[in-house]
C-alpha positions in Angstrom: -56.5 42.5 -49.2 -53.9 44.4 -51.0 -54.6 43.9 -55.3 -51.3 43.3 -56.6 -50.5 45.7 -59.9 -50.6 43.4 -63.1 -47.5 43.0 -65.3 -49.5 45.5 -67.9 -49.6 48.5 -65.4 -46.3 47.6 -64.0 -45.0 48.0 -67.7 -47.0 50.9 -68.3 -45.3 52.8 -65.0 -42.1 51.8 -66.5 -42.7 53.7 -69.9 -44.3 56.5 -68.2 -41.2 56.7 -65.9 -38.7 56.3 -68.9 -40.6 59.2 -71.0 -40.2 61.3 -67.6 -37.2 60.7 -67.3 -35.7 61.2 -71.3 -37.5 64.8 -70.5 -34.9 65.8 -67.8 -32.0 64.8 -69.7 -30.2 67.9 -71.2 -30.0 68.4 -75.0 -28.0 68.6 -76.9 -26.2 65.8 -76.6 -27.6 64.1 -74.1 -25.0 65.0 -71.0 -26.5 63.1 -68.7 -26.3 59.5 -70.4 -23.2 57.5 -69.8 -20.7 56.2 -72.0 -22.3 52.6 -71.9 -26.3 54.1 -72.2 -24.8 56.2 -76.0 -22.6 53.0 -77.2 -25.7 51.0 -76.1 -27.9 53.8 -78.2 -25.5 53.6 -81.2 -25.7 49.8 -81.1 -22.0 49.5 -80.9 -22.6 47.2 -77.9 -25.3 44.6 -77.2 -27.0 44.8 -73.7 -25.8 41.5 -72.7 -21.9 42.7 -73.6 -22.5 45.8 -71.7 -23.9 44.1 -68.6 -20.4 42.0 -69.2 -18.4 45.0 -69.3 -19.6 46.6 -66.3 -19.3 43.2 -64.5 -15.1 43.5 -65.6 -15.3 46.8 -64.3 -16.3 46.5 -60.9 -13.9 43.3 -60.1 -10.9 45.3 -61.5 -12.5 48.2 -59.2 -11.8 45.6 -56.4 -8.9 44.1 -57.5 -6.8 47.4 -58.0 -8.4 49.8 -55.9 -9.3 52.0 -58.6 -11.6 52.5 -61.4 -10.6 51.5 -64.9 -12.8 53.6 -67.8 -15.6 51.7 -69.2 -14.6 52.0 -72.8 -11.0 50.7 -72.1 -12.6 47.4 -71.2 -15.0 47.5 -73.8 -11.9 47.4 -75.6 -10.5 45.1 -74.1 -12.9 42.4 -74.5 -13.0 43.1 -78.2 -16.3 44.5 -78.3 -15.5 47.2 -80.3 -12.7 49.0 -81.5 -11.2 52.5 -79.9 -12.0 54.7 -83.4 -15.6 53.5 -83.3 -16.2 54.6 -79.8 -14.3 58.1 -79.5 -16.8 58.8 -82.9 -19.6 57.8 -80.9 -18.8 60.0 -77.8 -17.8 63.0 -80.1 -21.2 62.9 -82.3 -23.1 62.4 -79.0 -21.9 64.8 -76.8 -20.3 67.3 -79.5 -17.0 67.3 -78.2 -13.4 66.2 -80.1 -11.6 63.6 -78.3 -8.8 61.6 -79.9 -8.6 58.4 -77.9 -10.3 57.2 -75.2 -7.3 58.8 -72.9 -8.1 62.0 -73.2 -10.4 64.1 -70.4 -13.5 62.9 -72.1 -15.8 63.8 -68.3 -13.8 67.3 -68.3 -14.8 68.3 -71.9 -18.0 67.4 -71.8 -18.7 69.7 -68.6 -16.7 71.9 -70.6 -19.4 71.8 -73.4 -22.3 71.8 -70.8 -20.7 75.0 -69.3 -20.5 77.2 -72.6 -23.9 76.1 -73.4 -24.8 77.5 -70.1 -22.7 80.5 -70.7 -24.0 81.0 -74.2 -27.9 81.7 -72.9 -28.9 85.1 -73.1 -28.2 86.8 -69.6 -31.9 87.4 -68.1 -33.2 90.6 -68.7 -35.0 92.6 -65.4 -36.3 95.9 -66.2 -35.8 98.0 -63.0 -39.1 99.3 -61.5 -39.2 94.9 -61.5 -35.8 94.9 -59.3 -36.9 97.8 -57.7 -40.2 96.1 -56.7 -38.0 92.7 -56.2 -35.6 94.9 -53.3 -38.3 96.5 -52.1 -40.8 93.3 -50.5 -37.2 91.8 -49.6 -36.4 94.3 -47.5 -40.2 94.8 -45.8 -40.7 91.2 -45.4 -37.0 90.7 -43.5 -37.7 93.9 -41.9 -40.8 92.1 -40.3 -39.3 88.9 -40.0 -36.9 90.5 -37.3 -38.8 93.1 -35.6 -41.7 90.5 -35.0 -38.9 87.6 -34.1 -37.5 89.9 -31.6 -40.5 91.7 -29.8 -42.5 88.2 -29.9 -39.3 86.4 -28.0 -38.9 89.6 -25.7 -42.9 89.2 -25.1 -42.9 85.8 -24.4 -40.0 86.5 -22.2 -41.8 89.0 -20.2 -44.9 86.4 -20.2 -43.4 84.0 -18.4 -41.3 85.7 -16.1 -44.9 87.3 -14.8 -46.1 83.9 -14.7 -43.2 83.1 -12.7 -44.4 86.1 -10.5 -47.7 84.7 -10.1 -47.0 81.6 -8.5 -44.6 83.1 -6.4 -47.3 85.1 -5.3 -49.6 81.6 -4.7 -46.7 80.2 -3.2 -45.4 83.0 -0.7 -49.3 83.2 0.5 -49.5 79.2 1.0 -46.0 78.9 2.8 -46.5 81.6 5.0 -50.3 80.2 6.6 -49.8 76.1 6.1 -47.0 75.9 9.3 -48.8 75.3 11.9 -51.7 73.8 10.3 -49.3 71.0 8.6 -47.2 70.9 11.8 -50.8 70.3 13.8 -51.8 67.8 10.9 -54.5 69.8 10.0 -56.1 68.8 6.9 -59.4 70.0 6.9 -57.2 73.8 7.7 -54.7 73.3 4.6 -57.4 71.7 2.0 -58.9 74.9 3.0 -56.2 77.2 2.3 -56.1 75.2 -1.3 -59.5 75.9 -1.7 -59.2 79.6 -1.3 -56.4 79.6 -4.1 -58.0 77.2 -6.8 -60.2 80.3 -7.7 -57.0 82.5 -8.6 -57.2 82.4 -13.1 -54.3 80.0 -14.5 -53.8 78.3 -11.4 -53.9 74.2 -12.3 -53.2 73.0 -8.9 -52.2 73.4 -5.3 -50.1 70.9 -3.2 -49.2 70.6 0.2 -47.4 67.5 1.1 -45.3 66.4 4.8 -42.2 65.8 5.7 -43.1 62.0 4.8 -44.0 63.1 1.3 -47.9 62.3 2.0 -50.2 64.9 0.2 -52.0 67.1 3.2 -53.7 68.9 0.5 -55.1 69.0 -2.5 -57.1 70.7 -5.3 -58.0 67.0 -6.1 -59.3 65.9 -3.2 -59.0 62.6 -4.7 -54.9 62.6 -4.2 -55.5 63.6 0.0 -53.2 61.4 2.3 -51.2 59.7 -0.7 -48.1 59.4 -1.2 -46.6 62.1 -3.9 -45.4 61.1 -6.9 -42.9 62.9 -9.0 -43.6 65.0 -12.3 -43.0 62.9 -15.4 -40.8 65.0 -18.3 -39.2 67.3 -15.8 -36.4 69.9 -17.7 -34.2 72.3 -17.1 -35.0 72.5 -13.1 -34.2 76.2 -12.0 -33.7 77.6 -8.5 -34.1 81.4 -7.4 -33.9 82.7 -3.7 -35.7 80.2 -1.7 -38.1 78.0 -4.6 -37.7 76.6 -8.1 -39.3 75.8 -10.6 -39.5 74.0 -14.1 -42.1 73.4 -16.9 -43.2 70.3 -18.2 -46.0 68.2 -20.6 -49.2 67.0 -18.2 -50.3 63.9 -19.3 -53.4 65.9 -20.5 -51.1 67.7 -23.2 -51.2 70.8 -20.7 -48.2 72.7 -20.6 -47.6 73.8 -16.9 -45.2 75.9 -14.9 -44.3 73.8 -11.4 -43.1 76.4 -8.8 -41.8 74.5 -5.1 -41.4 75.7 -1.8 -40.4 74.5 1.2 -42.5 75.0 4.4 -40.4 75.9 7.6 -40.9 76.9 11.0 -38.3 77.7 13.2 -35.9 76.2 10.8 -37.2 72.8 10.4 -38.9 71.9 7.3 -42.2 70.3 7.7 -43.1 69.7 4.1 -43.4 71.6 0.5 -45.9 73.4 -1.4 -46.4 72.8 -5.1 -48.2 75.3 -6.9 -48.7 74.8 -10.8 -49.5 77.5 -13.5 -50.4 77.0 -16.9 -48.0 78.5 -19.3 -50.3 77.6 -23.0 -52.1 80.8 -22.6 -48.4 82.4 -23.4 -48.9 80.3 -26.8 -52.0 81.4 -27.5 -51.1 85.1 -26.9 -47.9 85.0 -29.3 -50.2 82.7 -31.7 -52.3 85.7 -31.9 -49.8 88.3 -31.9 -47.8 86.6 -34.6 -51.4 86.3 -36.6 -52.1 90.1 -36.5 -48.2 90.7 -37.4 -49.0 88.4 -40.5 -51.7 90.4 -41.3 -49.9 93.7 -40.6 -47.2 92.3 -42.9 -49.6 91.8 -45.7 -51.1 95.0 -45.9 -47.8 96.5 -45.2 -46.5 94.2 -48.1 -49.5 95.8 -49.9 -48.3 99.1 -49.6 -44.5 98.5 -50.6 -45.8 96.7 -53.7 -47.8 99.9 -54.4 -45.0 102.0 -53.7 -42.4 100.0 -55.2 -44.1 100.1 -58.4 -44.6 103.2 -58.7 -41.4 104.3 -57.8 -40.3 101.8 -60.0 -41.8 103.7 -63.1 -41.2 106.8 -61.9 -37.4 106.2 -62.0 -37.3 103.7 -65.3 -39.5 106.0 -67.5 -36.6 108.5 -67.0 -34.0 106.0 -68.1 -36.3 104.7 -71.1 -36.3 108.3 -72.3 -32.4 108.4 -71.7 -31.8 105.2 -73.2 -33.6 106.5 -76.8 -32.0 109.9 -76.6 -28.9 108.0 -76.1 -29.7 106.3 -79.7 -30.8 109.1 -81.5 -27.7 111.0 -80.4 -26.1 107.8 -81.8 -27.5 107.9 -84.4 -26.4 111.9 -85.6 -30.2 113.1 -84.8 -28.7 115.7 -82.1 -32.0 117.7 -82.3 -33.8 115.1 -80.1 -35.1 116.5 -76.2 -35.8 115.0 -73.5 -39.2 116.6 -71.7 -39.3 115.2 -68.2 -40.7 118.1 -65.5 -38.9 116.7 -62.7 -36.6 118.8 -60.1 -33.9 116.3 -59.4 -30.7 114.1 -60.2 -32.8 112.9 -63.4 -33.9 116.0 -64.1 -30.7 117.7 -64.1 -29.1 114.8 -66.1 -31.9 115.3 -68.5 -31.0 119.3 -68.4 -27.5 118.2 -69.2 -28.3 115.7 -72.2 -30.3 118.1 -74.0 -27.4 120.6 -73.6 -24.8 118.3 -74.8 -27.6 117.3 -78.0 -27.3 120.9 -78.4 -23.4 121.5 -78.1 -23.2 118.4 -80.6 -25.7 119.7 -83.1 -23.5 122.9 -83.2 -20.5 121.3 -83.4 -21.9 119.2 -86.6 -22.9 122.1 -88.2 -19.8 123.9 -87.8 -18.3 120.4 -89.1 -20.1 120.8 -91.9 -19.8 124.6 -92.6 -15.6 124.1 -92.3 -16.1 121.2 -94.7 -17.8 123.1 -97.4 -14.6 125.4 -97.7 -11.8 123.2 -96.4 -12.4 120.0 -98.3 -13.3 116.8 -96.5 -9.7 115.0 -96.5 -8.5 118.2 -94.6 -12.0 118.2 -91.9 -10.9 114.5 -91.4 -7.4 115.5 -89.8 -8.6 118.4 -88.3 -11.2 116.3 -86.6 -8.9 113.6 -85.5 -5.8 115.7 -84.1 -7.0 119.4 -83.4 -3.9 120.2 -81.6 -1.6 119.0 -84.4 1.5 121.0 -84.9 0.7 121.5 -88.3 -2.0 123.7 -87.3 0.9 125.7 -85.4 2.9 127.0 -88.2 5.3 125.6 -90.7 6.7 125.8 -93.8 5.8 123.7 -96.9 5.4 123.5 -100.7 2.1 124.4 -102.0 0.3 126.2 -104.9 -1.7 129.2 -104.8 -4.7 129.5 -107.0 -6.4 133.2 -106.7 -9.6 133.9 -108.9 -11.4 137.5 -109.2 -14.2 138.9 -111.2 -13.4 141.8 -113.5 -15.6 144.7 -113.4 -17.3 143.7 -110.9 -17.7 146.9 -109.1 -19.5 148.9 -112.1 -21.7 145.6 -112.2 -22.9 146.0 -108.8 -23.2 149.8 -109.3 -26.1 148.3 -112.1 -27.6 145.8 -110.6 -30.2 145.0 -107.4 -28.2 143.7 -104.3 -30.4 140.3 -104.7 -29.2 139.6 -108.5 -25.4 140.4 -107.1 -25.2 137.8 -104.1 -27.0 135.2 -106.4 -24.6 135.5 -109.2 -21.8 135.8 -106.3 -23.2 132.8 -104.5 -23.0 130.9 -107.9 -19.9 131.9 -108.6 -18.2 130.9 -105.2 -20.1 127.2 -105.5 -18.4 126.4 -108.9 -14.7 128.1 -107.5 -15.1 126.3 -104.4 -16.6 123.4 -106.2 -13.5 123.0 -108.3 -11.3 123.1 -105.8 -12.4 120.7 -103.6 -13.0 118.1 -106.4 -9.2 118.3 -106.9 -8.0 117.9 -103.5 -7.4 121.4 -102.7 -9.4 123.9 -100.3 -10.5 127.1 -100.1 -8.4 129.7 -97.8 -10.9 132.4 -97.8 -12.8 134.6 -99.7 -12.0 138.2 -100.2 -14.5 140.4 -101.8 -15.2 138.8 -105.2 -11.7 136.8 -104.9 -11.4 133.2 -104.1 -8.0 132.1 -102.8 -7.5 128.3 -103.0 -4.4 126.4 -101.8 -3.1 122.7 -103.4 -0.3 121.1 -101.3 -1.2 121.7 -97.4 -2.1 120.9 -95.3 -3.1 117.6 -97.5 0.4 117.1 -99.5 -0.2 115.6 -102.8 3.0 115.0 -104.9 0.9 116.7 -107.9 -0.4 119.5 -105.8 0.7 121.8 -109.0 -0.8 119.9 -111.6 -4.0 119.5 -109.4 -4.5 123.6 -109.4 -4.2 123.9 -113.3 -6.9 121.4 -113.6 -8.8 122.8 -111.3 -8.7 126.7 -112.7 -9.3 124.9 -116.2 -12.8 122.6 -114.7 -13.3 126.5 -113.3 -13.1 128.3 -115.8 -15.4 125.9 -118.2 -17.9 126.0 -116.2 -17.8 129.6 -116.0 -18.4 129.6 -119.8 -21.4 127.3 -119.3 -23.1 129.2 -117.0 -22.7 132.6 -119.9 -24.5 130.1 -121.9 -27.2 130.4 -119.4 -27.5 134.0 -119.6 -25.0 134.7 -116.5 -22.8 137.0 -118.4 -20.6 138.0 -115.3 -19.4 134.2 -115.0 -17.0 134.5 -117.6 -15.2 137.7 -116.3 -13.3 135.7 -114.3 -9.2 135.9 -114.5 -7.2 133.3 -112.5 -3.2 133.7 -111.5 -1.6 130.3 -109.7 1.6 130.1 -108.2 3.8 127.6 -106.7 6.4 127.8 -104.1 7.1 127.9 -100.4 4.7 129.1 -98.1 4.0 129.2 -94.2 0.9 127.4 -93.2 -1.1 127.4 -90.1 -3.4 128.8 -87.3 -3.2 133.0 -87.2 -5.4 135.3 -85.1 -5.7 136.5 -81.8 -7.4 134.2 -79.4 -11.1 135.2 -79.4 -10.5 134.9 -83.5 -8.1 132.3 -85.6 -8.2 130.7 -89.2 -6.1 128.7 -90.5 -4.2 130.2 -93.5 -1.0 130.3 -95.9 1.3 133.2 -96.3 4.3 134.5 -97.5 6.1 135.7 -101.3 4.2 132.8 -103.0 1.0 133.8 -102.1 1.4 137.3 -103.2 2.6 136.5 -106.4 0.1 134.4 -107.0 -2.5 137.4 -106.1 -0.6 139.5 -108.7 -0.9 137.3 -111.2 -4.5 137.3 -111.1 -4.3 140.8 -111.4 -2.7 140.0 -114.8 -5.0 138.1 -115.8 -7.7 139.1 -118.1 -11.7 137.2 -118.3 -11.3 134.1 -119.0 -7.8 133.8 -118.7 -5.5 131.5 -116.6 -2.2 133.0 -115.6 0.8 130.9 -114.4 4.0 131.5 -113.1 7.7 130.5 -114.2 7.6 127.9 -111.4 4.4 126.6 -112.2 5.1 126.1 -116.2 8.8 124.5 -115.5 6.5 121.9 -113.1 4.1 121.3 -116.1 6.2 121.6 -119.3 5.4 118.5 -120.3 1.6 118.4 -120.1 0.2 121.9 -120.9 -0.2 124.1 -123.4 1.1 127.7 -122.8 1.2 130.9 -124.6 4.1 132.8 -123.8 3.7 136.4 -122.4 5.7 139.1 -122.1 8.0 139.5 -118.6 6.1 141.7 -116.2 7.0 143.6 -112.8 4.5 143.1 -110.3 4.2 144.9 -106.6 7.0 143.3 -104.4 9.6 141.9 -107.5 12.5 143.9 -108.3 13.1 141.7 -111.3 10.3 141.2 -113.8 8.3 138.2 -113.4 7.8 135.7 -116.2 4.4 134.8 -116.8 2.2 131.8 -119.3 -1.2 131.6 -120.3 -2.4 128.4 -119.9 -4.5 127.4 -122.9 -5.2 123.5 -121.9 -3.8 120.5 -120.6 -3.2 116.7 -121.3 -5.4 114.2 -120.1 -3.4 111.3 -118.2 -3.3 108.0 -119.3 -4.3 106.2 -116.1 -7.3 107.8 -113.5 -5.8 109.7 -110.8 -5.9 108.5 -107.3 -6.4 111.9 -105.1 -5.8 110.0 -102.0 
């Protein structure tokens, strides 16, 4: 007798089945609970009121035709008010509803989605694809060639079973006439006899006009009446026979082939001949065995395969991937070693090139800014083809510095000691220019010719050059201090005016430069200039009247004037109330 589960285990399935179930429900929030399960949560409702609400809901459901919102009749029956159960629904299931109108069922799918959306996409490395595409495409590859050849197979199988009991048949029909037509039993039983030896035949049947059985491979069934086959299907009919399969009552499955038995064109009977078909099962049973076997070491194979040509093409990218980041992050000196004589390798070839071309073109960045000043790298860098580059005219003052005498102190001195105290003095020049927003043109011999205005315009591009051959000049004195005697040789001359600016050369060679009558004044003005001494012009005082301190000198003609030129010495300037902005 059946034991019937006490109230204890039944209770016990119950919690088990509840804890089971509180696992599949999604978090956070709780999507799957309905609006009654989170207001009966909150205890906003009581069971019983619940059970009361739902019962209102489904006669209005068959009253109107249509579905009226849970909450709404919750409502309704004064339950509990609207405001407390749109809070409820908005802390549960994170959303902000106003009312108990709004698409609460849309915004909560809403929510679901994004939370979907917001996990992290699945990351599958791609010898792992690679292996993935790899057994898909072996496996369905198998799948089809075996489906096919196994269906032409069995095909071919039964249509030479077919064959054979023609064969039974044909041999039967042709020697039963006149034994059936003379009633000979003991004649036909053994013609059957002869054929029962043949492999796959079941049976053999002669039977009369009448239907009575003649013959027999069960002797048993001689002289009665034939009874048709049970589960007969799709009867077919070929030339003069047909034939069908069916389920013997022994589970065999056989192939029944008829024939009629006529002589001089009056049938005397029929010959049933039956072949068993399983063996076809039991040949594709095996055949589809040693494909499944087949397909697992094939499978084998591919996975070995797929693997490593898996790594052989990620390793690349993984090597690709960091270069990538070191190029990223300015280290254009990383290579990528991989020894391989294709489309990697080539890409490879071509990422160590570019790494190179880069590195280059930093270090050309950085050798332009050391004389051009960074403000001016930043706009070359962002608009090389600018039209400033291409010529014009603007306002800008020249600075020119020079050492005096330094020709006899080269004669004196070791070509080592001369391009150190050179070197030293082109790093303060440059130095000071730079720090007040100018750049340096060139360098000519021992010269150093600066420019303030262009092709960075600051409205106190003149003022910005004085300070600058002043910072110059005192550090120059510093460094005689230091035992560098040839430091404080140097004469400056600055002029301010109109000059052309741009790109001049031929086109294997172009610098960008300034020219024209204020640059050469400004160069003979620093030929005026004496050690230590900073020479202005007439249009760099009237600019600065106000904040430096000049001594006047005497007017002086100067290569390329016809009229003299006036000239000041600047002796120092006034410091500004407020800081500067250079930008």
């Amino acid at each position: 007798m059946r034991k019937i589960p006490s109230i204890k285990t039944t209770t016990d399935q119950n919690i088990f089945l509840s804890k089971i179930k509180n696992m599949f429900r999604k978090s956070p929030g709780g999507y799957s609970m309905t609006i009654g399960e989170v207001l009966r949560k909150r205890e906003i409702v009581t069971e019983e009121q619940l059970q009361d609400a739902l019962r209102v809901q489904k006669e209005k459901l068959n009253s109107l035709g249509r579905a009226v919102r849970l909450g709404q009749i919750i409502v309704e029956l004064g339950y509990a008010s609207e405001e407390e159960l749109v809070d409820a629904v908005n802390q549960e299931y994170e959303i902000s509803v106003e009312s108990l109108k709004d698409d609460i069922k849309g915004l909560v799918k809403e929510r679901r989605g994004s939370f979907v959306e917001g996990l992290p996409a699945p990351r599958i490395p791609i010898w792992l694809q690679l292996f993935g595409a790899t057994i898909f495409i072996i496996i369905i590859t198998i799948f089809l060639l075996s489906f096919v050849t196994l269906r032409q197979q069995k095909e071919r199988l039964y249509r030479q079973t077919i064959k054979i009991g023609r064969v039974s048949l044909n041999y039967f029909t042709s020697n039963a006439s006149v034994p059936l037509l003379n009633d000979n039993i003991l004649r036909l039983n053994t013609l059957i006899k002869d054929a029962a030896a043949v492999e796959g035949l079941i049976y053999a049947i002669i039977i009369d006009h009448n239907r009575i059985v003649k013959a027999h491979t069960d002797i048993r069934k001689i002289e009665t009446t034939f009874e048709n086959f049970n589960n007969v299907k799709d009867v077919k009919k070929e030339q003069d026979f047909t034939y069908f399969d069916y389920i013997s009552a022994s589970g065999e499955h056989i192939l029944n082939l008829t024939r009629p038995i006529v002589f001089k064109e009056k049938t005397l009977g029929e010959v049933h001949v039956g072949v068993s078909i399983d063996f076809i099962k039991k040949l594709i049973n095996k055949e589809r065995l040693t494909i499944i076997l087949l397909t697992f070491f094939i499978v084998l194979i591919g996975v070995a395969i797929a693997i490593l040509l898996g790594f052989r093409f990620s390793k690349p990218l993984s090597h690709l991937v960091l270069a990538t980041q070191e190029i990223g992050a300015g280290n254009y000196r990383h290579k990528i070693v991989l020894a391989r004589n294709d489309e990697l390798g080539n890409l490879a070839t071509a990422f160590n090139r570019m790494g190179s071309e880069l590195w280059k073109n930093s270090l050309m960045q950085k050798s332009f800014g050391k004389y051009v000043g960074s403000e001016v790298l930043d706009m070359i860098m962002a608009d090389p083809e600018s039209a400033w580059l291409k010529g014009r005219k603007n306002e800008a003052t020249i600075v020119f510095t020079d050492i005096r005498g330094f020709t006899s102190y080269s004669e004196a001195n070791e070509p080592e000691i001369i391009v150190e105290r050179l070197n030293e003095y082109f790093e303060i020049a440059t130095r000071s220019i730079q720090d007040h927003d100018g750049y340096v043109d060139k360098f000519i011999g021992d010269a150093v010719l600066g420019v303030f205005g262009v092709p960075i315009y600051h409205p106190d591009h003149v003022e910005r050059a004085v300070r600058a051959a002043l910072d110059m000049q005192e550090k120059f004195q510093q460094e005689k201090e230091n035992g560098k005697d040839i430091l404080q040789s140097v004469g400056i001359g600055i002029n301010t005016g109109v000059v052309v600016s741009g790109n001049i050369g031929s086109a294997n060679k172009m610098e960008y430069t300034v020219i024209g009558d204020s640059v050469n004044v400004a160069s003979r003005l620093n030929g005026l200039a004496k050690s230590g001494e900073i020479i202005i012009s007439k249009s760099v005082f009237d600019h600065l009247s106000e904040l430096i301190d000049v001594e006047v000198r005497s007017q002086q003609y100067v290569k390329g004037k016809s009229e003299p030129v006036e000239t000041f010495k600047v002796l120092g300037i006034k410091e500004k109330r407020h800081a500067r902005d250079r930008k």
